[in-house]
C-alpha positions in Angstrom: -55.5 9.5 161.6 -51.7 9.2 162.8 -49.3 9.6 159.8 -47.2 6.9 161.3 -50.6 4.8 161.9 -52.2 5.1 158.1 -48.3 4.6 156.6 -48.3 0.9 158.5 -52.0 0.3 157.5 -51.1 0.9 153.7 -48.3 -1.3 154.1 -50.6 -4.1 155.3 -53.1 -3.3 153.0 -50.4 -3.9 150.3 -49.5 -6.8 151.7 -53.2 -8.7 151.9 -54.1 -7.0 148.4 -51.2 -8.4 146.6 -51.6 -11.9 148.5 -53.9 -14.6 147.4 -54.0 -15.9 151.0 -53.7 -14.5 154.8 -53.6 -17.0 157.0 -53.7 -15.9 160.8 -51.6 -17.9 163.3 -51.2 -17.5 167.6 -47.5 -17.3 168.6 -48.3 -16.8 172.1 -45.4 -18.3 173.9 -43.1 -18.5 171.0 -39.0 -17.5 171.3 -37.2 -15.1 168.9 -35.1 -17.9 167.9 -38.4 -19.8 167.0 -40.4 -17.2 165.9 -37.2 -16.4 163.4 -36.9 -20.0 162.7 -41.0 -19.9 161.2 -40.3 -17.2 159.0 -36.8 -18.3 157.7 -39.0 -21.4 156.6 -42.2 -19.6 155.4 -39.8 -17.5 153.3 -37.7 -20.5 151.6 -41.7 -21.4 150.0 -42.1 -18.0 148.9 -44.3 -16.7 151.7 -43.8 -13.9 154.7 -44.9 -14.2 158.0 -45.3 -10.7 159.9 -46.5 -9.0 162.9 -48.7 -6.1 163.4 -51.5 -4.5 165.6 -54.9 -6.1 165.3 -56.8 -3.5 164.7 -54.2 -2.2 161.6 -54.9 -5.6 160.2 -58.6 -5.3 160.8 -58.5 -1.9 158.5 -56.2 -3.4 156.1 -58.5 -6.3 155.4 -61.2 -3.9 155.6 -59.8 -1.6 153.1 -59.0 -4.7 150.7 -62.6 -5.4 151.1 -61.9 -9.2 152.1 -64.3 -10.9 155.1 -64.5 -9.9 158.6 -62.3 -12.0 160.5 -62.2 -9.7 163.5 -63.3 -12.2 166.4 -59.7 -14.2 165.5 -57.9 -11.0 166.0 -57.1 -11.2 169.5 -54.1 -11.8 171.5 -50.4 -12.1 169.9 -51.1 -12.4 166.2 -48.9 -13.0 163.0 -50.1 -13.0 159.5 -48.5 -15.3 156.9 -48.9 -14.0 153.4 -47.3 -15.1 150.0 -47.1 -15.0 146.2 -49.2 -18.2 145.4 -48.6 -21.1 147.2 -50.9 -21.1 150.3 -50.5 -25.2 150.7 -46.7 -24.6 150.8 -47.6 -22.2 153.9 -49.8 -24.3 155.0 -47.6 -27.0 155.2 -44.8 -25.4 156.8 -47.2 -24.1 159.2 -48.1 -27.5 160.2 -44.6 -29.2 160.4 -43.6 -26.1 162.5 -45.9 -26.9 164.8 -45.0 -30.7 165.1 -41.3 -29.9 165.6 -42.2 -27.1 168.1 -46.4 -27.0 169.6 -46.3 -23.4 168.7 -47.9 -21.4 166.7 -51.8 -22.5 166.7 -53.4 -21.5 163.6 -56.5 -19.0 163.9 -58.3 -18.8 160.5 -57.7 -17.7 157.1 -58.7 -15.9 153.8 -58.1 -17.5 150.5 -59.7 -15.9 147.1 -61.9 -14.3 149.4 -63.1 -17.0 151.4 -62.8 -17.4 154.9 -61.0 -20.4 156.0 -61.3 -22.7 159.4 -58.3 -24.4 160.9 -59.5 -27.8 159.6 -59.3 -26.1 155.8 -55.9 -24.8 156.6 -54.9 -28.1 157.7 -56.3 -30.2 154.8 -54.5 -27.4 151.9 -51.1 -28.7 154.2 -52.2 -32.2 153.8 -52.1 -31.5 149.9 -49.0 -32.4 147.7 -47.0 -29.5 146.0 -48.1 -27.3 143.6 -45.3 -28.7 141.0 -46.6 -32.5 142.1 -50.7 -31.6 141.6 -49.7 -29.8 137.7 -47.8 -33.5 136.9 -50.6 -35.4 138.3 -52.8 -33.6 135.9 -50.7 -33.8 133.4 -50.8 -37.5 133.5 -54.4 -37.1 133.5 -54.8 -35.4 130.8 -52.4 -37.4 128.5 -53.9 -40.9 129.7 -56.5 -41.0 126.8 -54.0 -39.8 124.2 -51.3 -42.8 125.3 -54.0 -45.5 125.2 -55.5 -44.2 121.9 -51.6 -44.0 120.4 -51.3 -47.7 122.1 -54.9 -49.0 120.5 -53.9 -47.7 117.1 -50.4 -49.6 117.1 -51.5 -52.8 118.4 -52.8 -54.1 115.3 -50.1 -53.5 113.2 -47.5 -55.0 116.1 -49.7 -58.2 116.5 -49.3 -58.3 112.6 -45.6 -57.8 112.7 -45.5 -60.3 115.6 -47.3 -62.8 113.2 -45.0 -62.4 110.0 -42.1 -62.5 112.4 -43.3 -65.8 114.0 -44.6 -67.0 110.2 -40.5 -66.2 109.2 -38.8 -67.9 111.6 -41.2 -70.6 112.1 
C-alpha cells in the first residue's frame, strides 16, 4: 500500500477509534463558506466534521472493527466525529440543515451500533447532556426531599398548634 494512502487511513482510523460516534452526512451541493460555516459550529460542541475518500473511511472503520456501513459511502461524503456528545452533533446537524437544506444525513455508528437517519434525528431532538444529568438529578433526590418534608411535618403542624394555642 501507498505510504501517503496507509498515513491518511491511520489518521481516520485514529479519528473513529478515539470517537464514540461517526455520523456520515451528504454535502453534495454545499459552498466553502457553508461547508466552513458546519464545522465552525460542529467544533463550538466539541465535535469535527472532515472529509476523506470513501474507501479510506471504509478501511478505517474496518480496521476499528465497527459495522459495515459501506452502501452509505457513496458520493461527496463528510464524517462528523467528537469527544462525547453525539446529540450536540446531532443537533447542530439538524439546525444546519433548517437554516441551509444541506447536508442530508446518511447513517451513523454509535457504541458500535449502526444508526438510521430517524435515530440521528431523535438523539438531536434530545435536550443537552448538562440538561438530561440535572433532570436526573432531580430524579434521584425527589424521594430524599419528600421523605425530609414527611419527617418535618409533624413537628411543624405541632409548632403551628402551640403557636396558634399562644396567641389564641
Amino acid at each position: 500500500m501507498n505510504p501517503d494512502k496507509k498515513y491518511i487511513i491511520d489518521e481516520l482510523f485514529e479519528r473513529v477509534n478515539s470517537s464514540p460516534f461517526v455520523l456520515v452526512v451528504d454535502y453534495t451541493g454545499m459552498t466553502v463558506p457553508e461547508f466552513d460555516e458546519l464545522r465552525n459550529r460542529l467544533t463550538q460542541n466539541g465535535s469535527e466534521c472532515h472529509v476523506a475518500k470513501n474507501s479510506y473511511m471504509r478501511k478505517a472503520l474496518e480496521n476499528a472493527n465497527l459495522p459495515d456501513i459501506s452502501e452509505h459511502l457513496l458520493g461527496q461524503t463528510a464524517f462528523v466525529t467528537g469527544e462525547s456528545d453525539v446529540c450536540g452533533a446531532a443537533k447542530t446537524i439538524k439546525s444546519f440543515v433548517k437554516e441551509f437544506k444541506k447536508p442530508e444525513v446518511k447513517t451513523g455508528i454509535l457504541d458500535g451500533d449502526v444508526l438510521d437517519k430517524a435515530q440521528i434525528t431523535a438523539l438531536a431532538d434530545l435536550p443537552s447532556r448538562d440538561v438530561l444529568l440535572s433532570q436526573l438529578l432531580a430524579v434521584i433526590n425527589a424521594p430524599a426531599t419528600q421523605l425530609a418534608r414527611t419527617l418535618n411535618e409533624p413537628a411543624a403542624s405541632l409548632a403551628r398548634v402551640i403557636k396558634a394555642k399562644h396567641e389564641g
